[in-house]
N, C-alpha and C positions, 0 to 999 in steps of 0.2 A: 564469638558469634554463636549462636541459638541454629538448630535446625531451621527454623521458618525463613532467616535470613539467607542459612547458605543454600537451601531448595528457590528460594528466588531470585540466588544469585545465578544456578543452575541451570534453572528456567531463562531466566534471560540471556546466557548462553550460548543454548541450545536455540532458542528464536531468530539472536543474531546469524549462529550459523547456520540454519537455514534460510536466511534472507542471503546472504551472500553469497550460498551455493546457488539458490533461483536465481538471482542477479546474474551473477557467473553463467547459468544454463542459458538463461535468456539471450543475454549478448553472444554466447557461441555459439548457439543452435538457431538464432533469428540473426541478428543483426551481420553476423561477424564472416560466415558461412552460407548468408541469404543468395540472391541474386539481387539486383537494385532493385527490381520492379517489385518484390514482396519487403524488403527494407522501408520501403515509400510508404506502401501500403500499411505496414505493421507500425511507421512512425504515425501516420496518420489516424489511425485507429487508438492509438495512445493519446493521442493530443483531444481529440473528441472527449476520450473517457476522461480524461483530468481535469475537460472543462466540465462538461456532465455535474461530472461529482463537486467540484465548484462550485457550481452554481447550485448545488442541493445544500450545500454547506453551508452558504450564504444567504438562500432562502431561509433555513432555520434560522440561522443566529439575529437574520432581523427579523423575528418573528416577534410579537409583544407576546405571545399567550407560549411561547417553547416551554416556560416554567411552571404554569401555570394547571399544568398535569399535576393530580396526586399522587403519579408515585413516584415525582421527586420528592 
């Protein structure tokens, strides 16, 4: 293996484990530790933003002109 490979195996590592310690921080300090009525709230507020961002997703992809930019 070459440095560039093992730096982005490292890299991705280090990403993953910071995703699973947020994951981890999240569920114990929100979900886990909440009371119901901030669990509701904080579920509900997730469910919003994932459709949000859904629906921005979806906008673009059926876009005719998305590629159509030069600096792709």
């Amino acid at each position: 293996m070459d440095k560039l490979s093992i730096a982005g195996l490292l890299g991705t590592l280090v990403v993953a484990a910071l995703a699973v310690i947020g994951v981890f921080g999240f569920a114990d300090g929100t979900l886990i530790a909440a009371s119901g009525a901030y669990v509701t709230a904080t579920i509900g507020v997730l469910v919003v933003a994932v459709i949000a961002v859904g629906a921005l997703i979806a906008l673009g992809v059926g876009s005719k002109r998305w590629r159509a930019n030069p600096y792709w």
